[in-house]
N, CA, C and O of each residue as an XYZ file, in Angstrom:
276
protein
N       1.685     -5.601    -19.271
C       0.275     -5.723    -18.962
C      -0.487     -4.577    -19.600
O      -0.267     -3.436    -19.192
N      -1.309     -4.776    -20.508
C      -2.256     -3.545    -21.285
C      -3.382     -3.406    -20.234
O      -3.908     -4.371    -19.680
N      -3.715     -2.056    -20.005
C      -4.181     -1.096    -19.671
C      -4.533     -1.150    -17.850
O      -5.378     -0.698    -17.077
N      -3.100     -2.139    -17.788
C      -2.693     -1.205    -15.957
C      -1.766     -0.257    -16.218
O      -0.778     -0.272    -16.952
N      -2.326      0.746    -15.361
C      -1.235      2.056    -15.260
C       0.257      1.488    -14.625
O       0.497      0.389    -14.126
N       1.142      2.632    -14.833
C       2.955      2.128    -14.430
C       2.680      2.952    -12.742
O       2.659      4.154    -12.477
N       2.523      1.918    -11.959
C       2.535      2.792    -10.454
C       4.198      2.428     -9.915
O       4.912      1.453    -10.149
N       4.378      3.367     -9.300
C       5.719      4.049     -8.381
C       5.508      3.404     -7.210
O       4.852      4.215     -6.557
N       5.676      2.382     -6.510
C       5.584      1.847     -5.841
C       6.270      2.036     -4.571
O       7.325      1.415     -4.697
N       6.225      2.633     -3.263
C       7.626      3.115     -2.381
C       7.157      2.484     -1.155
O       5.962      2.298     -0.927
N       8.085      2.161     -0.381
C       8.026      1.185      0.909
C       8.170      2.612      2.120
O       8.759      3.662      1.864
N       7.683      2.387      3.031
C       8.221      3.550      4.645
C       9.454      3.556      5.155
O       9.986      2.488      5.457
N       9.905      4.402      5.277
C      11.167      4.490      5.506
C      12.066      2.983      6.319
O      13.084      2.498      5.826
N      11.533      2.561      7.359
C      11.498      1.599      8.208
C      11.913      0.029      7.091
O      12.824     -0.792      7.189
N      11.154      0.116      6.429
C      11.075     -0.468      5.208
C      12.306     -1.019      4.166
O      12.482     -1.983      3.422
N      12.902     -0.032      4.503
C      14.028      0.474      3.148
C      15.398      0.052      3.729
O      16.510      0.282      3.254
N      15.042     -0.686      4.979
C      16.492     -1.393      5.727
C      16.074     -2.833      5.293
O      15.090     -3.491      5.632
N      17.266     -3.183      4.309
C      18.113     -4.703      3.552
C      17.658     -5.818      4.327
O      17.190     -6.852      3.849
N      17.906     -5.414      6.264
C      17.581     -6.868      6.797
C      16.103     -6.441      7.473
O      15.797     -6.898      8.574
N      15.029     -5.355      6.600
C      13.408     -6.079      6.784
C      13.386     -6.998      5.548
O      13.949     -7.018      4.453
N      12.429     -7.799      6.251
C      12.005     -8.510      4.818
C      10.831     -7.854      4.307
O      10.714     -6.630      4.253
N       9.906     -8.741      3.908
C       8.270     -8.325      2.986
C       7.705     -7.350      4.132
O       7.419     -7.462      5.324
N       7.688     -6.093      2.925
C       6.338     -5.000      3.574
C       5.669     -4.477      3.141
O       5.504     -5.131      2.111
N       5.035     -3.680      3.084
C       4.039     -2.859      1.933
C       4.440     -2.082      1.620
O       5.028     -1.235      2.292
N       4.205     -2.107      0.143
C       4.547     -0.715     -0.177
C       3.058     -0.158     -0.917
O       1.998     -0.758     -1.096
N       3.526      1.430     -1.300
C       2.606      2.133     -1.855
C       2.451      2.751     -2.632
O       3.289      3.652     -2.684
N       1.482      2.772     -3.637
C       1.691      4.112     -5.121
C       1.247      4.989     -5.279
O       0.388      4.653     -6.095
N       1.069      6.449     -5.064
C       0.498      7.355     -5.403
C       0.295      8.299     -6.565
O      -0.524      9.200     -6.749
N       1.346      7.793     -7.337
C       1.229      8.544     -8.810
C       0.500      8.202     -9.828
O       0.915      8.362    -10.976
N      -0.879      7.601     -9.516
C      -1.982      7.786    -10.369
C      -2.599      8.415     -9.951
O      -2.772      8.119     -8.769
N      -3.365      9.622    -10.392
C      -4.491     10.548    -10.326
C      -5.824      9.806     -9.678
O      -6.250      8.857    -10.337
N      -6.473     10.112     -8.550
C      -7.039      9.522     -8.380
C      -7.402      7.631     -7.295
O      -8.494      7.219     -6.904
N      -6.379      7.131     -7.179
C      -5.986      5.889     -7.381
C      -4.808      5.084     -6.767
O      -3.722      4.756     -7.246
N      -5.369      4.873     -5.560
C      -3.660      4.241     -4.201
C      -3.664      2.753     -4.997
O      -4.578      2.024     -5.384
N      -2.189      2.663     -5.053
C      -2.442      1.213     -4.962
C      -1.441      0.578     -4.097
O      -0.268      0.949     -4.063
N      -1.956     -0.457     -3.349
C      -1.031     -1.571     -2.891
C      -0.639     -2.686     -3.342
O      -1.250     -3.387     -4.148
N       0.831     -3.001     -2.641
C       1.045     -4.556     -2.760
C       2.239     -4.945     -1.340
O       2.851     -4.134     -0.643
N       2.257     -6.443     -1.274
C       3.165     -7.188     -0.940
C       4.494     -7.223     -1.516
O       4.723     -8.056     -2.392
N       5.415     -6.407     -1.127
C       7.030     -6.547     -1.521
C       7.264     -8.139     -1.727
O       7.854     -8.383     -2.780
N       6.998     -9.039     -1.109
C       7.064    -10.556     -1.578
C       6.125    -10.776     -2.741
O       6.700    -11.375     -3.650
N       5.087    -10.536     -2.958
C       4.324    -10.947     -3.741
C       4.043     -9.541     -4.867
O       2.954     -9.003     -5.066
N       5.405     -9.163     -5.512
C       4.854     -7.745     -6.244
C       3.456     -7.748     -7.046
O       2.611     -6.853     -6.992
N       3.376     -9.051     -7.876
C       2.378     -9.196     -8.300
C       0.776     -9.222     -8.807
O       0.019     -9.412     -9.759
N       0.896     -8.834     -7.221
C      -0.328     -9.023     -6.441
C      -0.926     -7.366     -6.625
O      -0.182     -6.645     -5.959
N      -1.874     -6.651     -7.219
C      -1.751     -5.326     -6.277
C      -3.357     -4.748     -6.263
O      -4.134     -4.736     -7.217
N      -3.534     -4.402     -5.248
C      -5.164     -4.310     -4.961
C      -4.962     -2.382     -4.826
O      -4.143     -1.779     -4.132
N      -5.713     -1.972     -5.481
C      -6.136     -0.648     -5.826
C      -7.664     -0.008     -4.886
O      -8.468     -0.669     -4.229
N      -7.645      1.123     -5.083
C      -8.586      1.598     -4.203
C      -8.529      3.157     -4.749
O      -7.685      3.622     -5.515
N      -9.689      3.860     -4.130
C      -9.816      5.222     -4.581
C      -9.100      5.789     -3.495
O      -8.655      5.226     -2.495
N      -9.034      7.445     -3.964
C      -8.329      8.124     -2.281
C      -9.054      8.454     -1.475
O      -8.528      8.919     -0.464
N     -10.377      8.390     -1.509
C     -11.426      8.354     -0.446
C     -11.380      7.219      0.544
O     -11.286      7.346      1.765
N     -11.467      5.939     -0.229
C     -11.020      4.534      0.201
C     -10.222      4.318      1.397
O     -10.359      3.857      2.530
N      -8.760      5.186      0.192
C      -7.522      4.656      1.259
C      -7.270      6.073      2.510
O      -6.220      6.239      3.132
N      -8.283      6.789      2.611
C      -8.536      7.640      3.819
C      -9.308      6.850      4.903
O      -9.181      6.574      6.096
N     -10.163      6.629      3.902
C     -11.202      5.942      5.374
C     -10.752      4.684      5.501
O     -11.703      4.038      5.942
N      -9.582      3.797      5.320
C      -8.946      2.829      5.706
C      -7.730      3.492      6.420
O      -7.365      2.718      7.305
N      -6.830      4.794      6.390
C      -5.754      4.849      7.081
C      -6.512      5.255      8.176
O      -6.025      4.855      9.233
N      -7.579      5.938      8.304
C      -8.180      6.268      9.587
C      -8.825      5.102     10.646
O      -8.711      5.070     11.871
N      -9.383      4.366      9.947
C      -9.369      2.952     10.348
C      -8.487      2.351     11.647
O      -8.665      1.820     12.743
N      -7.217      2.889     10.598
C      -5.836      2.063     11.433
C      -5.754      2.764     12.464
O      -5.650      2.326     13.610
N      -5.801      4.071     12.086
C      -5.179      4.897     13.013
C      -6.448      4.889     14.305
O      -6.141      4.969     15.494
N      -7.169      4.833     14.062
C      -8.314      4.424     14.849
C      -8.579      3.288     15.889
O      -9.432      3.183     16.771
N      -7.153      2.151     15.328
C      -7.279      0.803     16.167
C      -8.336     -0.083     15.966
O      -8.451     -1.061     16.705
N      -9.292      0.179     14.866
C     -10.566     -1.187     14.060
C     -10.014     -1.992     13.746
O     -10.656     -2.995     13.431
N      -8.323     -2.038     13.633
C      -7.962     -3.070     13.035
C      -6.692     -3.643     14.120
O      -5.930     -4.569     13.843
N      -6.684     -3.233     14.785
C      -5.266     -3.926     16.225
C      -5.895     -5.344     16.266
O      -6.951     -5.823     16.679
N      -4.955     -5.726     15.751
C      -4.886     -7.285     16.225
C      -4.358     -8.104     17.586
O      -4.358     -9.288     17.923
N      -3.770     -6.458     18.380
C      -3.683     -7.515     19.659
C      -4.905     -7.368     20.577
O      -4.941     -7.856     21.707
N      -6.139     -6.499     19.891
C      -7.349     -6.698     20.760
C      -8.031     -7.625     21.260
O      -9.010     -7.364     21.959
């Protein structure tokens, strides 16, 4: 693919056990620049700034996004 960067893609520890299936993983070795994807769907990968993916982990961590609310 010309002119996507080569991202390092790493799953959470939790992750990295054979019998999980699909999880997210994450890239941080672009300057600048998180990216995600779907371990099922590598394909797929939606990018964001690191401002972005702050004010989205805070988000979580925040519970804006609990779905058993």
């Amino acid at each position: 693919m010309s002119g996507v960067p080569e991202f390092d893609f790493v799953k959470t520890a939790a992750c990295r056990d054979a019998q999980v299936g699909n999880c997210p993983e994450v890239a941080l070795n672009v300057p600048g620049v998180v990216a995600l994807r779907d371990s099922e769907r590598p394909e797929t990968i939606v990018t964001m700034t690191a401002e972005q993916w702050s004010g989205l982990t805070a988000a979580v961590k925040a519970g804006e996004y609990d779905l058993s609310a």
